[in-house]
C-alpha positions as CSV (number, residue, x, y, z in Angstrom):
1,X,16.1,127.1,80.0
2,X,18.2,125.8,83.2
3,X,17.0,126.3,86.2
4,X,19.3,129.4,88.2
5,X,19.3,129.9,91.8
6,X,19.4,133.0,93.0
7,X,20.7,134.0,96.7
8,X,18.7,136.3,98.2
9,X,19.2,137.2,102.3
10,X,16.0,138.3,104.1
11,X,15.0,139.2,107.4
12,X,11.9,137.1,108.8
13,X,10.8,137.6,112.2
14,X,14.5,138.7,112.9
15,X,15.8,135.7,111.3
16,X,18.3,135.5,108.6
17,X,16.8,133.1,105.6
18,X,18.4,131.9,102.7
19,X,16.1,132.2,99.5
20,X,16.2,129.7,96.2
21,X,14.3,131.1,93.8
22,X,14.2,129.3,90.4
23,X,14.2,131.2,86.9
24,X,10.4,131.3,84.6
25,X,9.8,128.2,83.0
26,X,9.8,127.5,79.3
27,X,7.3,129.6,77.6
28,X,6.2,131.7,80.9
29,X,7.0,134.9,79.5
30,X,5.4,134.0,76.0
31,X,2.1,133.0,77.8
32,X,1.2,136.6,79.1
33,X,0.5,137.8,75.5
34,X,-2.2,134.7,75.2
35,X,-5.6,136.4,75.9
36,X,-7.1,134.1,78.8
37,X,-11.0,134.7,77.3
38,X,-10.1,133.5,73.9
39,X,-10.1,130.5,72.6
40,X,-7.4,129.6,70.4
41,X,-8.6,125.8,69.3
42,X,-12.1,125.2,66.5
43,X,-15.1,124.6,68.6
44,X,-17.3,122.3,65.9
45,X,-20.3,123.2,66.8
46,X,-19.8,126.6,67.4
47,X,-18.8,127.0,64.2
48,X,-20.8,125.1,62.3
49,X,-23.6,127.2,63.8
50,X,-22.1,130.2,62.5
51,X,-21.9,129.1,59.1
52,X,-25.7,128.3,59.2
53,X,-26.2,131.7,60.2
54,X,-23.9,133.2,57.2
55,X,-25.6,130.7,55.0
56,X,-28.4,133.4,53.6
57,X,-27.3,135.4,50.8
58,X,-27.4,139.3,51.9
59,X,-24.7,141.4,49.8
60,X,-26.2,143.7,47.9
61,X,-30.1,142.8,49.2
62,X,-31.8,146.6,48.4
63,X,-29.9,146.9,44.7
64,X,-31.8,143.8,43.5
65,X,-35.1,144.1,45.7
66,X,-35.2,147.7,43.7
67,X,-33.8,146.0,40.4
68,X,-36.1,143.4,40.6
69,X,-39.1,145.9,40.7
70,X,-39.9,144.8,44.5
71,X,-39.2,148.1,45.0
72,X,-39.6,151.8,43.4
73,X,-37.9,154.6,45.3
74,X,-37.9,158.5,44.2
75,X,-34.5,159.9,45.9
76,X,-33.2,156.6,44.4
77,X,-31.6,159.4,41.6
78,X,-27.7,159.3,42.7
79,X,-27.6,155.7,43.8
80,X,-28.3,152.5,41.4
81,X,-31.6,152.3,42.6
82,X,-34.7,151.5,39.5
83,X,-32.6,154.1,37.4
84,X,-29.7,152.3,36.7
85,X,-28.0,155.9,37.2
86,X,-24.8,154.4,37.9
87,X,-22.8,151.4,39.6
88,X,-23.5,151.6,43.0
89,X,-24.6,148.3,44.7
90,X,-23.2,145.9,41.6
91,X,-19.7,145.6,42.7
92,X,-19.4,141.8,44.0
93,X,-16.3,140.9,46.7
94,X,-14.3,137.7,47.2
95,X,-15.0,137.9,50.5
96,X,-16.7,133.9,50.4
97,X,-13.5,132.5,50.3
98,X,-12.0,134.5,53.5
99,X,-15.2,134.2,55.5
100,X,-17.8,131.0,54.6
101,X,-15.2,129.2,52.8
102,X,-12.3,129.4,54.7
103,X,-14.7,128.8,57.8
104,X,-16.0,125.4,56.5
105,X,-13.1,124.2,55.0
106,X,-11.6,124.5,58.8
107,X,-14.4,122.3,60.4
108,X,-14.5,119.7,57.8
109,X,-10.4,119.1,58.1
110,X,-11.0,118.3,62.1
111,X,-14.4,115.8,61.5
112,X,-12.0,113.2,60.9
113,X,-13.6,110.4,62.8
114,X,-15.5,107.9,60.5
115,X,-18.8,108.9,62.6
116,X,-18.8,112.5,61.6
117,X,-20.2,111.6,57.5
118,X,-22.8,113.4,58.4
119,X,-21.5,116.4,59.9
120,X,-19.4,116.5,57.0
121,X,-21.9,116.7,54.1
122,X,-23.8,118.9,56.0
123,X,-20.8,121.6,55.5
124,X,-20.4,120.2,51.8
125,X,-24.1,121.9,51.5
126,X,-23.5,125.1,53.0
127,X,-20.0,125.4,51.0
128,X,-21.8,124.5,47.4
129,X,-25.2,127.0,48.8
130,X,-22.8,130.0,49.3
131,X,-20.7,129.2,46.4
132,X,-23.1,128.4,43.8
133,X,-24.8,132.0,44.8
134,X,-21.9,134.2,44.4
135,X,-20.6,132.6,41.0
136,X,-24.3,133.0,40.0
137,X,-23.4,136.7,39.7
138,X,-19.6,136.8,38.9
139,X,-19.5,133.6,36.6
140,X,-16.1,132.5,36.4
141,X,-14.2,132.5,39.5
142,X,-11.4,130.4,41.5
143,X,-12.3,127.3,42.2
144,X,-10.5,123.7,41.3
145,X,-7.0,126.0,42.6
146,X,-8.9,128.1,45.2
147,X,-7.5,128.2,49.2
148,X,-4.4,126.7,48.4
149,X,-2.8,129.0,50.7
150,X,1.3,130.3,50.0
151,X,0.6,126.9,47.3
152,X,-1.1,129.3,44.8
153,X,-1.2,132.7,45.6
154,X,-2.4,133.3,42.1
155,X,-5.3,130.7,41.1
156,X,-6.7,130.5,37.8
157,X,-10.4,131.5,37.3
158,X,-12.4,128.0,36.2
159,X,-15.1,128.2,33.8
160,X,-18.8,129.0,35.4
161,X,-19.8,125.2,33.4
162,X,-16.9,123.3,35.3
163,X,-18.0,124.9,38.5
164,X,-21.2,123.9,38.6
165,X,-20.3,120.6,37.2
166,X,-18.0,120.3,40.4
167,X,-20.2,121.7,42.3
168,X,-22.8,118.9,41.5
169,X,-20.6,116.3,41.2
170,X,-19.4,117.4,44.9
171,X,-23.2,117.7,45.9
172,X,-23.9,114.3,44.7
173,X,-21.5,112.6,46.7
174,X,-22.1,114.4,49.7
175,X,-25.8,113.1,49.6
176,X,-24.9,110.0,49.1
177,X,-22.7,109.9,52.1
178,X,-25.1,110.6,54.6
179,X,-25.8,107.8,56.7
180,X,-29.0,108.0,58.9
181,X,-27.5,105.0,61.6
182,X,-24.3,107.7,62.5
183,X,-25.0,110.8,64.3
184,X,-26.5,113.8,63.8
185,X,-25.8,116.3,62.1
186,X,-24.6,118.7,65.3
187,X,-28.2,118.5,66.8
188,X,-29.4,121.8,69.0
189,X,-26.3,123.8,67.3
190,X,-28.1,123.2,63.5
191,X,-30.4,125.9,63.9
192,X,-31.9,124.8,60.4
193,X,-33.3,121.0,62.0
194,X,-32.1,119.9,65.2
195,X,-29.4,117.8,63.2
196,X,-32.3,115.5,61.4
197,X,-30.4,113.5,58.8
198,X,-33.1,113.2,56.6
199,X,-34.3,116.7,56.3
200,X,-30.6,118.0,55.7
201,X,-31.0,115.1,52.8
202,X,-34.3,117.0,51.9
203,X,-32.1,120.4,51.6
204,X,-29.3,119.2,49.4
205,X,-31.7,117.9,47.0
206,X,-33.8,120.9,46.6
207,X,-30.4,122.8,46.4
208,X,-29.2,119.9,43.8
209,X,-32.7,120.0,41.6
210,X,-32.1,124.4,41.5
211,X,-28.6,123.8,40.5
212,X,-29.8,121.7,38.0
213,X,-32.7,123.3,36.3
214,X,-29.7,126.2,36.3
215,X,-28.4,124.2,33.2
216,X,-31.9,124.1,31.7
217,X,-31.5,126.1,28.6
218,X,-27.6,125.8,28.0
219,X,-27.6,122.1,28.1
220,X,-31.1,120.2,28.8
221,X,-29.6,116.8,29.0
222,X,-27.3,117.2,31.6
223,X,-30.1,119.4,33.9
224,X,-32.8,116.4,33.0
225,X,-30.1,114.6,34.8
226,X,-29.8,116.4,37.4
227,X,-33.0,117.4,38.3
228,X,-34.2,113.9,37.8
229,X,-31.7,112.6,40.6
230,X,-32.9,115.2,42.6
231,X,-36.5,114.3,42.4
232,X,-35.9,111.1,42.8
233,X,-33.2,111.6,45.9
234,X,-36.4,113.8,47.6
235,X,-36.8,117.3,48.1
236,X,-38.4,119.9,50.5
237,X,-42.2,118.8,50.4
238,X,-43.3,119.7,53.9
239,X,-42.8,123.5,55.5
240,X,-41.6,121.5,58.1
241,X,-38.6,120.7,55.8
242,X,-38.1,124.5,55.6
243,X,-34.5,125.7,56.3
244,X,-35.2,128.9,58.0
245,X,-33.4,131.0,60.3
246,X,-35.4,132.0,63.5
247,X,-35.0,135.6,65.0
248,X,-36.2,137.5,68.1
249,X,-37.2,141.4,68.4
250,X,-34.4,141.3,71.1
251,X,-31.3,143.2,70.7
252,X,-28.7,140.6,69.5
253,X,-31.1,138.9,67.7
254,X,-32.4,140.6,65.2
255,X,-33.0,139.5,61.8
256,X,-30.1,141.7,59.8
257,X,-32.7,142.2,56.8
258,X,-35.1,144.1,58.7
259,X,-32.4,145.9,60.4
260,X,-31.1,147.1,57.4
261,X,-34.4,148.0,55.8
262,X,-35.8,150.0,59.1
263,X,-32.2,152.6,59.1
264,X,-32.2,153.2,55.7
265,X,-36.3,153.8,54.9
266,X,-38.5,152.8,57.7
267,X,-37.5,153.8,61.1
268,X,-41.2,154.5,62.5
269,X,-44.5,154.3,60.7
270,X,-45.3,156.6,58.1
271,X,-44.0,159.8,57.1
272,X,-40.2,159.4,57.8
273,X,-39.5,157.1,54.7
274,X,-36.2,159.0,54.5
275,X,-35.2,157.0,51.2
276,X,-38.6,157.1,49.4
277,X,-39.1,153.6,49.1
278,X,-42.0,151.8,48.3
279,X,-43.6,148.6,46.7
280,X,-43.6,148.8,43.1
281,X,-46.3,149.4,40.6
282,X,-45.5,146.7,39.0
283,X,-45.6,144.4,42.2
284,X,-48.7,145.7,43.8
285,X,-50.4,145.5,40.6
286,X,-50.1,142.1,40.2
287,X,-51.2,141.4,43.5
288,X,-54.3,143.0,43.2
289,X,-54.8,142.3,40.1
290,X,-54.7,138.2,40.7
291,X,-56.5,139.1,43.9
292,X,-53.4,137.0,45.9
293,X,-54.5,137.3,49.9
294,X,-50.6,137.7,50.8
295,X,-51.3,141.1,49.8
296,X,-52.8,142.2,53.1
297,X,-50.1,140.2,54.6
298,X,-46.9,142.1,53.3
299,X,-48.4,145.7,52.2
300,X,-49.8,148.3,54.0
301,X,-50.9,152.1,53.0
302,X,-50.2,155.0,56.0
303,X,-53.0,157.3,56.5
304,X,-52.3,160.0,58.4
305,X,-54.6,161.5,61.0
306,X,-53.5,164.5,63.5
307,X,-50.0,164.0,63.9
308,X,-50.5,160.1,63.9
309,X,-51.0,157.4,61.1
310,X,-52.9,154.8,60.8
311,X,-52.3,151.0,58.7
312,X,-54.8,150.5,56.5
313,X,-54.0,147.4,54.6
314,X,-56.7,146.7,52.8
315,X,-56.6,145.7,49.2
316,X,-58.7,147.9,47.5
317,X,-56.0,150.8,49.2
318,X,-52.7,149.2,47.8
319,X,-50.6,151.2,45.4
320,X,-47.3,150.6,44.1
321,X,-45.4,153.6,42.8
322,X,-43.9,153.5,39.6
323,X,-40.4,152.2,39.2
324,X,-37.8,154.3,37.0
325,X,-40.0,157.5,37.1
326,X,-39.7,160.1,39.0
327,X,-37.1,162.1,41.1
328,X,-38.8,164.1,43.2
329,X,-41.5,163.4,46.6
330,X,-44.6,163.3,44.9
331,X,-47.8,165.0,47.1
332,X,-50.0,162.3,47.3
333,X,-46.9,160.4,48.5
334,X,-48.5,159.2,51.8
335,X,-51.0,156.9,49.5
336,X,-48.5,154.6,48.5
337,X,-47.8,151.1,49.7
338,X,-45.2,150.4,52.2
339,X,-43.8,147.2,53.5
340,X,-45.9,146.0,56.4
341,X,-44.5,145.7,59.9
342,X,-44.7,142.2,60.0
343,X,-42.8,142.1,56.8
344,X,-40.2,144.0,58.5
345,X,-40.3,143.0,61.8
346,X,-36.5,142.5,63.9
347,X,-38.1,139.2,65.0
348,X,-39.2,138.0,61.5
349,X,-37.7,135.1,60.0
350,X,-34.9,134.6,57.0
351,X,-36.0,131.5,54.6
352,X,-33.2,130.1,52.8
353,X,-34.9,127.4,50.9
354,X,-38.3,125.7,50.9
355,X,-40.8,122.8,49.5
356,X,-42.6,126.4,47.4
357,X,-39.2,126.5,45.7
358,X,-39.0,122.8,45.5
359,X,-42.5,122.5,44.1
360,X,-42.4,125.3,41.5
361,X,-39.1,123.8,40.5
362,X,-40.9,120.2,39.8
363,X,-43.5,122.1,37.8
364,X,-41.1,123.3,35.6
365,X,-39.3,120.2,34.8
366,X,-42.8,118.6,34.3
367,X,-43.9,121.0,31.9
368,X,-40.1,120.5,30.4
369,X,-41.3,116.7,29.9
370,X,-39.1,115.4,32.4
371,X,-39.8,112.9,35.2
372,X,-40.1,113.6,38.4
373,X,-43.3,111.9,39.6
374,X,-45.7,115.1,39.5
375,X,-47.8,117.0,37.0
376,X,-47.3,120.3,36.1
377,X,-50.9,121.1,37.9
378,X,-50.3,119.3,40.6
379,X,-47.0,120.7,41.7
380,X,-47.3,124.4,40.9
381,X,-50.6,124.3,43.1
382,X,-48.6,122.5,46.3
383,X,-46.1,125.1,45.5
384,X,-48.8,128.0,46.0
385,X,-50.3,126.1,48.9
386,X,-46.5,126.0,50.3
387,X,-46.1,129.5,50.0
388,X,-48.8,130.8,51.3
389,X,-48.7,129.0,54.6
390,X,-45.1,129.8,55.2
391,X,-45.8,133.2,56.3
392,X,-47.1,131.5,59.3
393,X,-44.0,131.6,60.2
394,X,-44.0,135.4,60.7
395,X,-45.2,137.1,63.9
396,X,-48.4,138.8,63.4
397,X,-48.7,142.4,63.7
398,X,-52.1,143.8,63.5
399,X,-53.3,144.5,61.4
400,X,-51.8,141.9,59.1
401,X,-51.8,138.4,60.4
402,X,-49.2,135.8,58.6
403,X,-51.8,133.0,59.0
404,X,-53.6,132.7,55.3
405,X,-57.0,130.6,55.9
406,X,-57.3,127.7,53.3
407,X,-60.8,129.1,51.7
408,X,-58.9,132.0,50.6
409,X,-55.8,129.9,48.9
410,X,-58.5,127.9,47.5
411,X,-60.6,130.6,45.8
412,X,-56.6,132.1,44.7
413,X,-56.2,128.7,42.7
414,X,-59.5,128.8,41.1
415,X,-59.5,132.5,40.1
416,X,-56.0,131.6,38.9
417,X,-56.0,128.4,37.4
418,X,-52.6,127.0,36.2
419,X,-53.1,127.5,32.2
420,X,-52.3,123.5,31.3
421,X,-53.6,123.7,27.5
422,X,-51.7,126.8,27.2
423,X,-48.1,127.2,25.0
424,X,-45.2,126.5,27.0
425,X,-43.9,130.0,27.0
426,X,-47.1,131.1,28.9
427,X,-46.8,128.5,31.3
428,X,-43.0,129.0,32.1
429,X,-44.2,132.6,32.3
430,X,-47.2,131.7,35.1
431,X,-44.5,129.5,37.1
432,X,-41.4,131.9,37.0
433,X,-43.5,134.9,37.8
434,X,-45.1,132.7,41.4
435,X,-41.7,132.2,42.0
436,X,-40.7,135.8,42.0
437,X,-43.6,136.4,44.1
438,X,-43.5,133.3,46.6
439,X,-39.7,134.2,46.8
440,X,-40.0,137.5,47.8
441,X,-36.8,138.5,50.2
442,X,-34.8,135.5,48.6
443,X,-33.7,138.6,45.8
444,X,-30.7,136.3,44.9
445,X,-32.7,133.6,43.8
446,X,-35.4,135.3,42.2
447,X,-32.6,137.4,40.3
448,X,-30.9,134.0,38.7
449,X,-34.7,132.4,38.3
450,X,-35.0,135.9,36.2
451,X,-31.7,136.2,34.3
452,X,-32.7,132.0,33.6
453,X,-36.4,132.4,32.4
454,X,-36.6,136.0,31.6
455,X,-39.8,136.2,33.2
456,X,-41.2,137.8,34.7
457,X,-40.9,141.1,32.2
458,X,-39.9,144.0,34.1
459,X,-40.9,147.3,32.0
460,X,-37.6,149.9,32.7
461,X,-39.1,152.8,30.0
462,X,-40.7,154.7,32.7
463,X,-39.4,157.9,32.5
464,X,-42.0,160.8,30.7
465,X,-39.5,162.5,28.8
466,X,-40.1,166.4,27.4
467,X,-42.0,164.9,24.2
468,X,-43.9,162.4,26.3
469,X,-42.6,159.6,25.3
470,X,-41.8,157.2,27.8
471,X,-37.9,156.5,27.8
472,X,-35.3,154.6,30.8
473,X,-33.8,157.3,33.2
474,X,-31.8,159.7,31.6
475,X,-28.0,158.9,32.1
476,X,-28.6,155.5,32.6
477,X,-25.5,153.0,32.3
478,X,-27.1,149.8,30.9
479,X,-28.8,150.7,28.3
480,X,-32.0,150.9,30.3
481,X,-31.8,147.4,31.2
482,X,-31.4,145.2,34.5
483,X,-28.0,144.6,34.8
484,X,-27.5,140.9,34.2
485,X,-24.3,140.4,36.4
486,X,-22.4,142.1,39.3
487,X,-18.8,143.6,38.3
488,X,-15.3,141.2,39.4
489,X,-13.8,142.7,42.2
490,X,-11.4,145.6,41.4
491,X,-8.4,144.6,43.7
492,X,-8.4,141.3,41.3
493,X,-7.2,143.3,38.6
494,X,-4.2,144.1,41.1
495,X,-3.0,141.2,42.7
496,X,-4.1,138.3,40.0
497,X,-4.4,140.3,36.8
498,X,-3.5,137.5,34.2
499,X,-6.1,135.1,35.5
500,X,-8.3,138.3,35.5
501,X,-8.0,139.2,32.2
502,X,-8.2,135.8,31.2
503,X,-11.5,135.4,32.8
504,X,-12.7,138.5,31.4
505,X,-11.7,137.5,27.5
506,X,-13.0,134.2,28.0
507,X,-16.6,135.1,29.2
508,X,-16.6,137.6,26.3
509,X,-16.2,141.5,28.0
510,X,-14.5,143.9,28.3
511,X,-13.2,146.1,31.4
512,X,-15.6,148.8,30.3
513,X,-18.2,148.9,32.9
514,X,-21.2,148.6,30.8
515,X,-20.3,145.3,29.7
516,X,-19.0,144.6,33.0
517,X,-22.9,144.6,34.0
518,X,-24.2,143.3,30.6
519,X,-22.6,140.0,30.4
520,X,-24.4,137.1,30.9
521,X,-23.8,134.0,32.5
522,X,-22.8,131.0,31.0
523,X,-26.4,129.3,31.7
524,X,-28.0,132.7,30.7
525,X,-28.2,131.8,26.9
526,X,-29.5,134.4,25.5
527,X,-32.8,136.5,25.0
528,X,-36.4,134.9,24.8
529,X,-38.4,136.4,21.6
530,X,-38.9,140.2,22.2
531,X,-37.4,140.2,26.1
532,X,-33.6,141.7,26.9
């Protein structure tokens, strides 16, 4: 725009003065709808902070810690809950590609300079982490033609075996990318390690060696690969390796898992469990039964007394309540085992992954005759030992204490000796069902560990019907099953219905919802002898 001078007469101190005053300057009048606190430009390590903190899988966290016999809940009737009663909870979302995706496809197109290897194959993990987790209950989803923008509004849905391929493939190169003499990987904005090279090497190899025993039963050779490469790469073996995210009971700072779990059912000790949820039969029983010491640690038992309760948490007073069995508050309801406060604390922790994980994997692909430098034995007892002392990390809140002394880990391994000269379904057993314990809170894991192995057996025929037999929830919609995959998002069906369909057909279901929740994954081959 020219400039214009405009003359304007004005009386000054009784003096006539003749005023130039120039026109707004290219783009002055556009500038005063830019917000002046926002920032309009990627800030790296901002962001790459944020997607750590996005990096833990929450969607959906109470409908598999209840699936998953964790919990058993009796006002659970009108909701998915242990009842299967309908499909609340199991409806997945595309939002990855919007939120985690989109987000770390943005910082890895600006780390540009040769320096930034690391940086990059740090977001390479986080992508493959969130990705791997959400086709791990969808199965076949956009991928090779996702976030091609106005390019292809419409992407096809790749096959759940060329994703992971990809995703490995992608994995791989990512790892071997990493250079320990270029900088860090964002240093004090990693809130998983300070930017240390090595141990972000550490996590993709633990995620690679999960991704790879994923394969285990659909096609050994290529996860004997895998995991192999992994082992031999170097995985989490230290809980100093442990990618955790730290919170603080400080408003702003609260760990979003505990939030949620003190609204819905546990807003003060005792008597208000609004929801009726509590530790599972099936969960305390084992516990106690394998005399495990994290079972003062996680559960306690509300006595009440004038008013007032009281924590009691000790083991002889732990019950679970029986999942899939009743609908009503039963009297003795108090004497059932709740999570403990420092389970729940705001300031507790969030682990993402782990040397137990790590370890319990190598004891698997050692019993599956593969090598990876460990025995069975010898890893599945370092995986206990890791998983015991990583509740350390948790504040203690009397009564329970997160701390676990090494006599009473000890005297846990000898009264529950790994079963070596046993068949290899009972020894798959032993390790799958420690994972679903040492894992507890990581429900997506657990839940594909589960779906995998098929063990541990979860018992749904709880239910007393009129004869007294013992039958699934009336009205159930899965058969009386666990519900072996979350449904496709509905607005798919609107605004990319061939590739939809497609998908559908291919993975062999139909739009009708049970099968929508019955159909496996591609690595989840089938049923072992006598299991669903």
């Amino acid at each position: 725009m020219k400039s214009i001078q405009l003359k304007i007469w004005s009386i000054t101190a009784g003096m006539l003065t003749l005023l130039f005053v120039p026109s707004c300057k290219k783009g002055s009048l556009t500038d005063i709808n830019i917000n002046p606190d926002a920032i309009s430009y990627v800030v790296p390590d901002y962001s790459f902070t944020a997607a750590v903190l996005a990096s833990i899988p929450g969607q959906n966290f109470r409908a598999l810690g209840q699936g998953l016999q964790y919990f058993s809940t009796y006002k659970e009737v009108p909701a998915v809950g242990d009842k299967f009663y309908n499909f609340n909870g199991t409806a997945a979302t595309f939002d990855i590609y919007s939120l985690q995706w989109n987000r770390l496809l943005k910082l890895s197109a600006i780390l540009k300079n040769p320096d930034d290897v690391n940086k990059k194959a740090a977001c390479e993990i986080l992508r493959i982490l969130a990705f791997h987790a959400q086709t791990d209950i969808i199965g076949d989803m956009p991928y090779s033609e996702a976030m091609k923008g106005l390019d292809n509004l419409k992407p096809k849905y790749d096959t759940q075996k060329n994703i992971y391929l990809a995703m490995l493939n992608e994995l791989d190169a990512a790892l071997r990318s990493m250079d320990p003499a270029k900088p860090n990987v964002f240093g004090n904005a990693d809130p998983y390690f300070k930017g240390d090279v090595a141990k972000w090497k550490k996590f993709g190899y633990t995620l690679m060696m999960r991704l790879g025993m994923r394969l285990s039963d659909i096609e050994s050779a290529t996860a004997k690969t895998w995991v192999e490469k992994a082992a031999q790469g170097g995985v989490m073996t230290a809980n100093t390796d442990i990618a955790y995210i730290k919170y603080a009971n400080v408003t702003g700072q609260f760990n979003p898992r505990s939030v949620t779990m003190i609204s819905g059912d546990f807003a003060s000790p005792g008597g208000d469990n609004v929801e009726g949820s509590k530790w599972s039969g099936k969960f305390i029983d084992h516990l106690k039964t394998t005399a495990d010491p994290r079972l003062k640690v996680i559960s306690v038992v509300w006595v009440p007394s004038g008013g007032t309760y009281t924590p009691n948490n000790t083991p002889a007073t732990q019950k679970g309540m029986v999942n899939g069995s009743i609908n009503t508050r039963p009297g003795d309801f108090d004497t059932y085992s709740e999570p403990s406060l420092l389970y729940i604390d705001r300031g507790a922790p969030i682990i993402t992954m782990g040397p137990a994980e790590a370890y319990l994997l190598l004891a698997e692909a050692a019993l599956r005759g593969w090598n990876v430098g460990t025995t069975e034995k010898q890893a599945y007892d370092n995986g206990v030992r890791a998983a015991m002392a990583q509740w350390a990390l948790f504040p203690s809140i009397a009564p329970h204490s997160g701390n676990i002394p090494t006599a009473e880990v000890d005297a846990y391994l000898l009264a529950n000796a790994y079963p070596t000269s046993a068949n290899f379904e009972t020894r798959l057993q032993t390790i799958s069902t420690q994972k679903w314990v040492s894992m507890l809170g990581d429900d997506y894991e657990v839940y594909s560990n589960w779906r995998r192995t098929k063990y541990p057996v979860f018992n749904y025929a709880n239910w007393k019907s009129p004869t007294g037999a013992l039958i699934s929830y009336p009205g159930n919609v899965t058969a009386g099953k666990m519900w072996r995959r979350f449904s496709l998002p509905l607005s798919e069906r609107n605004t990319n219905n061939a590739n939809y369909l497609e998908a559908i057909k291919r993975q062999g279901f139909t739009e009708q919802e049970s099968d929508l929740l019955q159909g496996r994954m591609w690595w989840d081959v089938g049923p072992r002898t006598g299991q669903n």
